[in-house]
Every structure is written in C-alpha cells, then in structure tokens.
C-alpha positions in Angstrom: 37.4 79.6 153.6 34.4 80.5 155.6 32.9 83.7 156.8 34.1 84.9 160.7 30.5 85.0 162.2 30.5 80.9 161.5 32.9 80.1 164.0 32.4 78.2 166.9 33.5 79.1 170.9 36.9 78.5 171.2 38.1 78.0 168.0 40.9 79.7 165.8 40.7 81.2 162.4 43.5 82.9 160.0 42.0 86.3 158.3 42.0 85.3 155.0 39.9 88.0 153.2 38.0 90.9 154.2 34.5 91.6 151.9 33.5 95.1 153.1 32.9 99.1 151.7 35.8 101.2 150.7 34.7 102.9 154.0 35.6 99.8 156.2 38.8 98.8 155.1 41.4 98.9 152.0 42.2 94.9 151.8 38.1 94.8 150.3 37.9 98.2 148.5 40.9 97.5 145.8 42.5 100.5 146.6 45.8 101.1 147.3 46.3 101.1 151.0 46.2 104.1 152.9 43.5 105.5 150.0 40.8 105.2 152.2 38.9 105.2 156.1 40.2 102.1 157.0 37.7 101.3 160.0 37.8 97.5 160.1 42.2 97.5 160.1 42.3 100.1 162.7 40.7 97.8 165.0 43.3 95.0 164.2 41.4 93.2 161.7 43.9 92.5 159.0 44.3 89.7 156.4 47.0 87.1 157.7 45.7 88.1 161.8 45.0 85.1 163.7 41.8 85.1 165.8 39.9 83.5 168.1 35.8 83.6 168.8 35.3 83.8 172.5 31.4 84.4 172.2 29.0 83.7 169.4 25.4 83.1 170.4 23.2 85.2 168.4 23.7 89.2 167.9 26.9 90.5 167.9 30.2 88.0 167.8 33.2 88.1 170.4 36.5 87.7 169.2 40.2 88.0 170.5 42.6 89.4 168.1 46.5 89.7 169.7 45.7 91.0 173.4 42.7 92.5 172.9 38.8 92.0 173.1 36.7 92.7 169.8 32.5 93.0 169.8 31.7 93.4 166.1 28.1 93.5 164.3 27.2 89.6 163.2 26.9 90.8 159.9 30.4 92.9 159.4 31.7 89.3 160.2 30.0 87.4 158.1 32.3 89.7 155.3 35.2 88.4 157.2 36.5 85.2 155.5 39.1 83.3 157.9 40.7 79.5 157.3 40.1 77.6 160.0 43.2 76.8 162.1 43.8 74.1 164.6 45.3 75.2 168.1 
C-alpha cells in the first residue's frame, strides 16, 4: 500500500484505506457508517474505488474516480492508501 498523493500521471490505484477525521469519512473514524459527516465518501472516495491520477505536480492532486474529475488537497491524499493496479 501506498498513500494516493504518491502516484504517478496516468497510473491506477485500488482505495485501499482511508486515514482521516471522523469529520471526513466513516471507513477512518471506526464508526459505524452513517454515524458521521462523511465528506471524503460523498465525493466518491470509498475503499474498494478504483482511481486514476490525471495531474500530480506539486499542490493539489488530480484524480478520476468513475466519470468524474476530483481536485483534492495533497495532504488529504496522502491519508488515502491505494494498491497500485496495472491497467
């Protein structure tokens, strides 16, 4: 495993765990899900989602997850732990 904010251009990753406050998301907090703001999810970022980094070059981090287009805060993804996936 290896935090989201490491991956290169073009590559693919599997969510695999997601380190952040109860505030962010329920898959980090240990909470039952559902018990809390669940910021990071409601944006599509969910263990077992596949992703892909379309821009990472300093500041915030690019990513695609299903159809859409994701900016998030380099260090929010460095809490993000994917497995690296070949496509």
């Amino acid at each position: 495993m290896m935090p989201l904010g490491l991956l290169g251009v073009g590559e693919h990753g599997e969510i695999a765990e997601i380190r952040v406050a109860p505030t962010l998301c329920s898959s980090g907090c240990g909470n039952e899900r559902g018990k809390c703001d669940c910021r990071v999810e409601d944006l599509g970022i969910r263990v077992g989602k596949m992703v892909e980094m379309l821009r990472n070059a300093g500041g915030p981090i690019l990513l695609k997850v299903d159809e859409s287009r994701l900016a998030l805060d380099r260090a929010l993804a460095m809490k993000i732990m994917i497995k690296e996936v070949a496509k």
